[in-house]
RODO-2510 file (C-alpha; in nm, 4 decimals, decimal comma):
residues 380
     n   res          X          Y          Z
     1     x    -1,8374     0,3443    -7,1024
     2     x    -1,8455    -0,0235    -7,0981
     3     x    -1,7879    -0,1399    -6,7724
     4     x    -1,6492    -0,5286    -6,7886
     5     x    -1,4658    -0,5596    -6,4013
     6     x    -1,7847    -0,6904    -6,2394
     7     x    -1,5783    -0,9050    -6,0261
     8     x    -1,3630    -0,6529    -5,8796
     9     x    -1,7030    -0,4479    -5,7478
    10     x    -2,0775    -0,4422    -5,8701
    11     x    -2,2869    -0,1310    -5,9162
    12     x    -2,5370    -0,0839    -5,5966
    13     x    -2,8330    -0,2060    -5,6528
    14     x    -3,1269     0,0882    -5,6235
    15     x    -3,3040    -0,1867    -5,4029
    16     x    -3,0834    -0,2164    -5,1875
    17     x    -3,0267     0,1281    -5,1381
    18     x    -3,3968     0,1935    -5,0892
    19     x    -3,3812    -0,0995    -4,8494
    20     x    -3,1015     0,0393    -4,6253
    21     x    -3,1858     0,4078    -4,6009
    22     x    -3,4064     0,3815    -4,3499
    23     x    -3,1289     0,2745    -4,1001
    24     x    -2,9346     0,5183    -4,1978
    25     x    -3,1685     0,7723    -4,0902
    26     x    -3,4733     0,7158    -3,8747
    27     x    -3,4108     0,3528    -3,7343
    28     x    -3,0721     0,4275    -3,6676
    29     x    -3,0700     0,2562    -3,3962
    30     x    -2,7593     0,0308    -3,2015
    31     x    -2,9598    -0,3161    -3,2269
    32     x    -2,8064    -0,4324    -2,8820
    33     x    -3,0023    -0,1776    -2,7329
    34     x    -3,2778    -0,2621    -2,5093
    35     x    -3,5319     0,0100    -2,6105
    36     x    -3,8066     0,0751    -2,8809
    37     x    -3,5238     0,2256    -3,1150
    38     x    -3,2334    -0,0144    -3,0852
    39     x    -3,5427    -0,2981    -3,0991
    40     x    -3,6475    -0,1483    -3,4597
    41     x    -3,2831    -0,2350    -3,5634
    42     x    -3,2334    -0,5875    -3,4166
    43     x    -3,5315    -0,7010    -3,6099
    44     x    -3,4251    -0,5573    -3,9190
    45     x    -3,1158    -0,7418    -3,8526
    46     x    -3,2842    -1,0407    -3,7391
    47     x    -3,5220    -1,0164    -4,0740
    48     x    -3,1558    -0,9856    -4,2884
    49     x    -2,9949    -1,3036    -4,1260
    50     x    -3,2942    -1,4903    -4,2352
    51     x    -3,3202    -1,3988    -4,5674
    52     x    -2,9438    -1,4787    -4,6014
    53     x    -3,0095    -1,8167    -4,4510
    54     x    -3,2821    -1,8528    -4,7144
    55     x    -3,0968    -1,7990    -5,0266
    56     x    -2,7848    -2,0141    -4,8427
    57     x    -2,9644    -2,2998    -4,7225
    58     x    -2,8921    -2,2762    -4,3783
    59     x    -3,0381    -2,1905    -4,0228
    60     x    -3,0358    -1,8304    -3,9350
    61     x    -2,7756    -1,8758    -3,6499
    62     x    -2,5329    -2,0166    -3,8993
    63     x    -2,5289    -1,6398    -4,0612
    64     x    -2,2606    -1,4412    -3,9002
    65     x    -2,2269    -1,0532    -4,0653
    66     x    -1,8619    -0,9383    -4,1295
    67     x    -1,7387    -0,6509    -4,2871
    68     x    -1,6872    -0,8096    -4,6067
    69     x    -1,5381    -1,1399    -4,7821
    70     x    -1,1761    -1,1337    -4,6246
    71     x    -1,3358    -1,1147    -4,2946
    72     x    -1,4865    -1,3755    -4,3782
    73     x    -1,2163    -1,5606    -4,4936
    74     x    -0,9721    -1,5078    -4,2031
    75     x    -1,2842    -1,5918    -3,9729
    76     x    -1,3127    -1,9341    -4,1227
    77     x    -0,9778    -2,0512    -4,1869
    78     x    -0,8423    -1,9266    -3,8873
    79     x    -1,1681    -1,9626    -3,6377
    80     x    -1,2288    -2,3186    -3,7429
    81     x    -0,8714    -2,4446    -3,7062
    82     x    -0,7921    -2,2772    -3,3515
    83     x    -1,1209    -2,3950    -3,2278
    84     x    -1,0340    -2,7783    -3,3380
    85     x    -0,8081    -2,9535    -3,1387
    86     x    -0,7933    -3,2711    -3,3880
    87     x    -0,4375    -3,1398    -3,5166
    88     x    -0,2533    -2,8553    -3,6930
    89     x    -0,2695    -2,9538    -4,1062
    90     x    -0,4292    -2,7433    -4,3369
    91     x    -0,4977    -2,8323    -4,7098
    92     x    -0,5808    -2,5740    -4,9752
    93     x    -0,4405    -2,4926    -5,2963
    94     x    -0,2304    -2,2379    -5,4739
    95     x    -0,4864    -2,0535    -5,6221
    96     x    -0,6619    -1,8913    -5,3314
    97     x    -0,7352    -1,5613    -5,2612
    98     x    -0,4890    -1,3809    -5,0774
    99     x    -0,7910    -1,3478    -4,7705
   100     x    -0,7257    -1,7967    -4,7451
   101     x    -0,3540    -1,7668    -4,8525
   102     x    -0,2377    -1,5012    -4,5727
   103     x    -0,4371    -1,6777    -4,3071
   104     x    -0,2910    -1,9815    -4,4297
   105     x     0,0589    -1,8142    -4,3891
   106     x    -0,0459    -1,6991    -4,0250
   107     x    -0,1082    -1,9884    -3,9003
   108     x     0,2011    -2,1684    -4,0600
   109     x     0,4178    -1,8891    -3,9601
   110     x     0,2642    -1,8108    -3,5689
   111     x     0,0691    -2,1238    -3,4474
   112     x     0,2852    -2,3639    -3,6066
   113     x     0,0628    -2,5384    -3,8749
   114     x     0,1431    -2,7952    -4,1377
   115     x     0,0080    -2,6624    -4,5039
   116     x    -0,0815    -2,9242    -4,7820
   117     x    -0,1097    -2,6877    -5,1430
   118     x    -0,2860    -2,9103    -5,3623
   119     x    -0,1824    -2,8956    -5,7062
   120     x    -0,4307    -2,7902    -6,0005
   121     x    -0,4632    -2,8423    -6,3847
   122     x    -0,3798    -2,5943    -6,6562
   123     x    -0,7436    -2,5251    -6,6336
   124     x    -0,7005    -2,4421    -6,2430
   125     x    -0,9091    -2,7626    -6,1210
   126     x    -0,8157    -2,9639    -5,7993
   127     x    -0,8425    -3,3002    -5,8380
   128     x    -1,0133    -3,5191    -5,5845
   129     x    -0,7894    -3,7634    -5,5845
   130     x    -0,4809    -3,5303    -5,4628
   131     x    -0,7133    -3,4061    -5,2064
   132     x    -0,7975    -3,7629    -5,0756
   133     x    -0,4197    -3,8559    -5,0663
   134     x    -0,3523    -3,4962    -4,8740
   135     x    -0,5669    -3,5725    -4,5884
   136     x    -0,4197    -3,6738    -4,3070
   137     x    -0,5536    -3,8021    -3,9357
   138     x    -0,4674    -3,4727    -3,8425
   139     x    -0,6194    -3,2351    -4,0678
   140     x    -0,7793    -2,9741    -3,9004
   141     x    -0,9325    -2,8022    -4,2360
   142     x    -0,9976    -2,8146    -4,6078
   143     x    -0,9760    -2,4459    -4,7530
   144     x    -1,1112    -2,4661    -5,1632
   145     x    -1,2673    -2,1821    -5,3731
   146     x    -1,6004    -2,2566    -5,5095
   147     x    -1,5165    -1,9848    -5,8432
   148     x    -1,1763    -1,8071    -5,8814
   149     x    -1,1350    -1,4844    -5,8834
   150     x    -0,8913    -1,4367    -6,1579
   151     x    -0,9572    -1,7079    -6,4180
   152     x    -1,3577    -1,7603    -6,3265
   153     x    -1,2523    -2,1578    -6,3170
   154     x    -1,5282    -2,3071    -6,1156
   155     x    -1,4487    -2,6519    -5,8698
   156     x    -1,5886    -2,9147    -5,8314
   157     x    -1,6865    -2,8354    -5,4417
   158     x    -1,9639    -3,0835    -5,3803
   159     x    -1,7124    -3,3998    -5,4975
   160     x    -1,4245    -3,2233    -5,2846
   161     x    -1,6434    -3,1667    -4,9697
   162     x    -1,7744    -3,5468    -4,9726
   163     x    -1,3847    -3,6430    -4,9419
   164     x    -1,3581    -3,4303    -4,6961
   165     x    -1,6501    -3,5334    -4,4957
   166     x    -1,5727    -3,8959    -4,5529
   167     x    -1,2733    -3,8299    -4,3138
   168     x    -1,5041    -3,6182    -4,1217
   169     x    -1,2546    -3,2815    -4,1841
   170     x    -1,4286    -2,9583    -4,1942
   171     x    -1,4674    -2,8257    -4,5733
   172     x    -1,4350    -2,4002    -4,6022
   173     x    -1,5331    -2,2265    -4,9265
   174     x    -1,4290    -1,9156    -5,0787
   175     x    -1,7742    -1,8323    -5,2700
   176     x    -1,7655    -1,4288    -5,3025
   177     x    -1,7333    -1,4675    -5,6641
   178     x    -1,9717    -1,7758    -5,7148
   179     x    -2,2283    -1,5807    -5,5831
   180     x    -2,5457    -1,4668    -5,8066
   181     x    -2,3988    -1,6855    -6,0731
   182     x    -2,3647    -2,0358    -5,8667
   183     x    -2,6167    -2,2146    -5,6438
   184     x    -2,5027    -2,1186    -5,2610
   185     x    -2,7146    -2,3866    -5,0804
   186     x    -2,4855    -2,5463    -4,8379
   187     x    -2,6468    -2,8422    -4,8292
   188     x    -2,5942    -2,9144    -5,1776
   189     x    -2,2141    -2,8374    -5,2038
   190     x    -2,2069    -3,0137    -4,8875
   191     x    -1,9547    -2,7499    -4,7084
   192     x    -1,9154    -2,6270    -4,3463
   193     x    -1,8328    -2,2682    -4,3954
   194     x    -1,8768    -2,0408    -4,7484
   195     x    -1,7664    -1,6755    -4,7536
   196     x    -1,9932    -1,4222    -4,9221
   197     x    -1,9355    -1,0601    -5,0379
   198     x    -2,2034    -0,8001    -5,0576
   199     x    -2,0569    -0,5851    -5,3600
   200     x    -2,0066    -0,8615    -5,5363
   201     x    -2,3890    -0,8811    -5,5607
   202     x    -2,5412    -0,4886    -5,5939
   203     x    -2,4839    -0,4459    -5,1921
   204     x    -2,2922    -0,1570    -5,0695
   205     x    -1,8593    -0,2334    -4,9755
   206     x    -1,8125    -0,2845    -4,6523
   207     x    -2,0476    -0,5635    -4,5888
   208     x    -2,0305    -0,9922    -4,5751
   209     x    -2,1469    -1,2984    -4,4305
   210     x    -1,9833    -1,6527    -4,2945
   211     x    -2,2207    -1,9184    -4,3660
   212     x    -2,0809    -2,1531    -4,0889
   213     x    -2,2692    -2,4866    -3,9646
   214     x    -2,4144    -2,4498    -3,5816
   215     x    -2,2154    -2,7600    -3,4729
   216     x    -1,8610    -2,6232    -3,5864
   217     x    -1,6456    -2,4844    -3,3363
   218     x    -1,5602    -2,1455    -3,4219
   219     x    -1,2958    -1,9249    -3,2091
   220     x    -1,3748    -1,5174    -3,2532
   221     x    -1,1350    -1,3429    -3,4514
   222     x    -1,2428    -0,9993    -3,3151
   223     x    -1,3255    -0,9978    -2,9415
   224     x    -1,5496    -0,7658    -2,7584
   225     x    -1,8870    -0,7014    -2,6455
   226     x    -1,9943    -1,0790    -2,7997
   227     x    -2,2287    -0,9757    -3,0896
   228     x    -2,3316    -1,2249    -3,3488
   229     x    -2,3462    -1,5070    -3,0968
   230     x    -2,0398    -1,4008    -2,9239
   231     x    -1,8651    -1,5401    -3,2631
   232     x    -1,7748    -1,1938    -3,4508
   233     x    -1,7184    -0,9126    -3,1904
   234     x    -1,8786    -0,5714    -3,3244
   235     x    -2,2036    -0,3001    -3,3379
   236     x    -2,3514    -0,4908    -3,6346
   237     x    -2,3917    -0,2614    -3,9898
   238     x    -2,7257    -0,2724    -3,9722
   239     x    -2,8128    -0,0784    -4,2741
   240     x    -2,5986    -0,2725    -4,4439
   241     x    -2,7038    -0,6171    -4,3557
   242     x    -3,0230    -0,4951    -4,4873
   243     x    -2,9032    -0,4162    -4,8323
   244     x    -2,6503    -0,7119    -4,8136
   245     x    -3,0100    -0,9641    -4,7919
   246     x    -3,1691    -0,7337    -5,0682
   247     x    -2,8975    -0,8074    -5,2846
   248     x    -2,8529    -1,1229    -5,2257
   249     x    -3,2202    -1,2456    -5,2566
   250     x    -3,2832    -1,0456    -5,5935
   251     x    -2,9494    -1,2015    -5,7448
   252     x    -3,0712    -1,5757    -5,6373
   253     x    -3,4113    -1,4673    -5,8511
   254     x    -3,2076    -1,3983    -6,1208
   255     x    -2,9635    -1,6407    -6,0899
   256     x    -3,0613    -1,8880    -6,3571
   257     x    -3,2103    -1,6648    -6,6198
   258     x    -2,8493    -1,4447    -6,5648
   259     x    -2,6494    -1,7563    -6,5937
   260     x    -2,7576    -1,8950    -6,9169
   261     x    -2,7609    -1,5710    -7,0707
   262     x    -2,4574    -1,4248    -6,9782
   263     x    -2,2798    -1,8099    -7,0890
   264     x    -2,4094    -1,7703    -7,4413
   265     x    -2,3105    -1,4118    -7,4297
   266     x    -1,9283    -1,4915    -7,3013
   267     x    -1,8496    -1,7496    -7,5065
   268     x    -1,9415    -1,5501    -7,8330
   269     x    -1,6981    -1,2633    -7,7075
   270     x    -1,4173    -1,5182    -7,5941
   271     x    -1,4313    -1,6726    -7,9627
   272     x    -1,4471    -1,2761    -8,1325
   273     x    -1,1107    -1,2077    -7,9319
   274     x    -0,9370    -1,5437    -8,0143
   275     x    -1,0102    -1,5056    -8,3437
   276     x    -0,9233    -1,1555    -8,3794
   277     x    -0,5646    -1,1439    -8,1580
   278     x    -0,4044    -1,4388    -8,3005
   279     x    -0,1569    -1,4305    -7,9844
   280     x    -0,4542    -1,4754    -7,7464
   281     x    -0,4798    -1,7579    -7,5388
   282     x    -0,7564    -1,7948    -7,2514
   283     x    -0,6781    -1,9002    -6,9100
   284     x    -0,9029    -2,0830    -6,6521
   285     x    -1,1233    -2,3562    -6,7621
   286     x    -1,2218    -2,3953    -7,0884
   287     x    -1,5608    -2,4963    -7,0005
   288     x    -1,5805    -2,5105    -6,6475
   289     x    -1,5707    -2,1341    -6,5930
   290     x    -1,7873    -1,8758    -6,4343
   291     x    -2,0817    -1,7814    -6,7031
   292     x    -1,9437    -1,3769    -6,6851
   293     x    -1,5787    -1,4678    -6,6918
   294     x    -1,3775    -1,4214    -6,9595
   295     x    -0,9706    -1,4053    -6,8900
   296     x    -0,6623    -1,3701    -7,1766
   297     x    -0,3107    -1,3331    -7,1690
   298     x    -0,2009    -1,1579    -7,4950
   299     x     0,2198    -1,2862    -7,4407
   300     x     0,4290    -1,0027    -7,6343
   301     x     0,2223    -0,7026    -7,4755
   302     x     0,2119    -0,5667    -7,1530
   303     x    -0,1089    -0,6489    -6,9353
   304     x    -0,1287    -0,2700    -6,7819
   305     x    -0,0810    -0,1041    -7,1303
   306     x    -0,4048    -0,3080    -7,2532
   307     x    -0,5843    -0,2025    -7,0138
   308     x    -0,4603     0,1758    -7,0560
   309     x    -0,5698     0,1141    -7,4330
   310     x    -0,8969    -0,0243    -7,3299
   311     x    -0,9649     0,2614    -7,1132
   312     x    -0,8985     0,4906    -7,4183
   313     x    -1,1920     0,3216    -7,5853
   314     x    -1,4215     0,3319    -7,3134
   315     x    -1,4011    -0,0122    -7,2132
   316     x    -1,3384    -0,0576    -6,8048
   317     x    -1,1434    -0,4099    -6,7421
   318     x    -0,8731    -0,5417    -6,5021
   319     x    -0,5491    -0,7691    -6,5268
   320     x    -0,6492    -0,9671    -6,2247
   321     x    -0,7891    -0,9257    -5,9064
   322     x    -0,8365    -0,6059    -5,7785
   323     x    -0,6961    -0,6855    -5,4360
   324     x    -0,3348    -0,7208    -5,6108
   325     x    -0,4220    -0,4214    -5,8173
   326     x    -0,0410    -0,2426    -5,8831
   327     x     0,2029    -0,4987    -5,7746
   328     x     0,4799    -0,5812    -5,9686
   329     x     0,4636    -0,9587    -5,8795
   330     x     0,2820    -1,2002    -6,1550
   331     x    -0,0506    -1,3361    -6,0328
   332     x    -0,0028    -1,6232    -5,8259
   333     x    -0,3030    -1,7634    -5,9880
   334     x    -0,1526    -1,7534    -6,2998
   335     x     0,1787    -1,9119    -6,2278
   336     x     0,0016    -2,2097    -6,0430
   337     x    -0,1762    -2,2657    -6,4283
   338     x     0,1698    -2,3088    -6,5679
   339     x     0,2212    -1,9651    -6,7079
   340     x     0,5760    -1,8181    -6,7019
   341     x     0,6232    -1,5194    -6,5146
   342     x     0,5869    -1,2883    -6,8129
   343     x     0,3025    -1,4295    -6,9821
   344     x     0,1296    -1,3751    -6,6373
   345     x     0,2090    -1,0349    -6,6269
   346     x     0,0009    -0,9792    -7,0029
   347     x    -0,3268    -1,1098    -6,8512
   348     x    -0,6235    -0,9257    -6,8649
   349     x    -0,9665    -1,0242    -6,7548
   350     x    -1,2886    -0,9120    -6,8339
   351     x    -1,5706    -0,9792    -6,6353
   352     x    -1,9788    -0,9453    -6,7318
   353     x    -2,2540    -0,8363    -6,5262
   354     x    -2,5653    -1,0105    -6,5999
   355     x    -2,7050    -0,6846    -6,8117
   356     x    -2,3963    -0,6472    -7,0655
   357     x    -2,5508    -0,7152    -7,3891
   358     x    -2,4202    -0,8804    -7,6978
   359     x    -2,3258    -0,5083    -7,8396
   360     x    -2,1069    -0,4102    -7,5666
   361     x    -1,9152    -0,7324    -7,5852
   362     x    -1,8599    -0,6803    -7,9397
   363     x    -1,7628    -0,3477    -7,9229
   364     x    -1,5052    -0,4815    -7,6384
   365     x    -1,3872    -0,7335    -7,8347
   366     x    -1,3074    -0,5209    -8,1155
   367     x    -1,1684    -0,2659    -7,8958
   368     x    -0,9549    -0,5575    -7,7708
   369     x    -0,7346    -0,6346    -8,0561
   370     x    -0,7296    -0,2975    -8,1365
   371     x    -0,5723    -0,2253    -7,8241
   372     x    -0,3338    -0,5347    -7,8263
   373     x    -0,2158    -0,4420    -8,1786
   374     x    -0,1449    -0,0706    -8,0479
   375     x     0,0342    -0,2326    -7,7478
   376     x     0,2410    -0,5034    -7,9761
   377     x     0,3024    -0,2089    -8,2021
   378     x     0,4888     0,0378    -7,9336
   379     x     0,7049    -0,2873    -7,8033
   380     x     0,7750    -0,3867    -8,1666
***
């Protein structure tokens, strides 16, 4: 099997694993505890948060642990906005994921919120300019993603955040996919908030961060006994904080060496299917693109029946993101691009993991137009 849907989940990392089983068994401890047990835990966690902070650039009170990236999401864009009173306008753009779009929506639909969408390219880039012109004296938030999910098209998030700060409006990024191919340093992109996702890196489901500056108001989305400095309401996953930080830290080593190899390696697979599916056109970014992202529409097929005919051959891909997996509805991403409706619905996207090796993408893109020309020929 050649497993190419990297973005949808990562393999755990045996690090991390090794890292977390300990509080799973012995120090199983509840880290607000106030004995020798629950003490074993709360440093553990404390020893997690920093490394986090490390690898994000950022004090270790700026680290709050959620149970994953849409936690994350709905805990910025909705914590930061109903903690601000400087208005009720939100700008973000169509190409979200559905963690920033449905918060979006809630606070449109319940707290009564003006939304900006910005519009984006063919190549799914926001310009800076539309975002300067969108801003208003009483935006309360900028929502961009740092790498989509669908298309891999990467933004230009430190140029966005400095318009943003110029009018001194709090900048939010989506970066669970960005992550262990991107540089997270907060500093550097010049953001407020940035979402993470631990599977996205080798950690186990189930476990995220909020990278969130000390000096921005942030109202709780969960309430209860006031863990993570009374910001995100829950008995912290210790255990999987721990692997989370693991993770995270032995991606960041990699990061570079990963990168460059897995660009030379896409691009050499996205020209073998173009050449070999004359119907295939790639979406996202030409050049601007995640280095293990490699998306296609294949207009005349059906995206699902690909896939089925990928799966035949061994090779494990997705038409989108996972979080959308079986609707009937074409991606929104995909429509925002410019693609008709059933274009949309041929897309399928492949996605590497630093490891996939020149073979396997051959063999995949082989198996591709195979597959395609099986599909084209049960519809023809």
């Amino acid at each position: 099997m050649i497993y190419l849907d990297n973005a949808a989940t990562t393999p755990v990392r045996r690090e991390a694993i090794e890292a977390m089983w300990p509080f799973l068994t012995g120090s199983f401890g509840n880290p607000s505890s106030v004995h020798s047990v629950g003490e074993i835990a709360a440093r553990a966690l404390r020893d997690a948060r920093a490394e986090v902070a490390r690898v994000t650039g950022c004090r270790p009170g700026d680290v709050i642990f959620t149970s994953g990236g849409t936690e994350a999401d709905n805990l910025a864009v909705k914590g930061m906005t109903l903690a601000t009173p400087r208005g009720r306008h939100i700008v973000t753009t169509p190409i979200e994921h559905e963690a920033v779009l449905e918060s979006v929506a809630f606070l449109e639909r319940v707290h009564g919120f003006e939304v900006t969408v910005l519009p984006v390219d063919a190549g799914g880039l926001v310009s800076a300019a539309d975002l300067a012109a969108a801003i208003r004296d009483d935006t309360t938030l900028v929502s961009i993603q740092y790498a989509n999910n669908e298309v891999g098209t990467v933004q230009p998030i430190a140029e966005l955040a400095a318009v943003a700060s110029a009018r001194g409006i709090p900048f939010h990024t989506d970066a669970v996919q960005a992550a262990g191919w991107l540089p997270l340093g907060i500093d550097e992109l010049g953001v407020d908030a940035l979402s993470l996702a631990g599977h996205k890196v080798g950690a186990p489901k189930g476990i995220g961060a909020l990278i969130v500056r000390g000096r921005i108001p942030l109202e709780p989305v969960l309430h209860g006994g006031g863990q993570e400095r009374e910001r995100r309401s829950g008995t912290e996953n210790v255990a999987g904080a721990v692997a989370f930080a693991t993770a995270l830290r032995l991606a960041e080593a990699e990061r570079a060496d990963a990168a460059a190899g897995a660009t030379e390696r896409r691009d050499a697979f996205i020209a073998a299917v173009l050449a070999s599916v004359p119907s295939a056109r790639l979406t996202g970014d030409a050049t601007r693109r995640l280095p293990g992202t490699a998306s296609f529409v294949f207009p005349g097929t059906s995206g699902e029946a690909v896939l089925l005919e990928l799966e035949q051959r061994d090779i494990i891909s997705s038409s989108g993101s996972a979080c959308a997996a079986g609707s009937e509805e074409a991606s929104h991403v995909l429509l925002a691009l410019g693609l008709d409706a059933e274009v949309a619905q041929t897309a399928v996207r492949f996605t590497l993991a630093s490891t996939t090796t020149a073979d396997e993408l051959a063999t995949a893109a082989a198996a591709t137009a195979q597959a395609v020309e099986a599909v084209s020929g049960i519809r023809g």
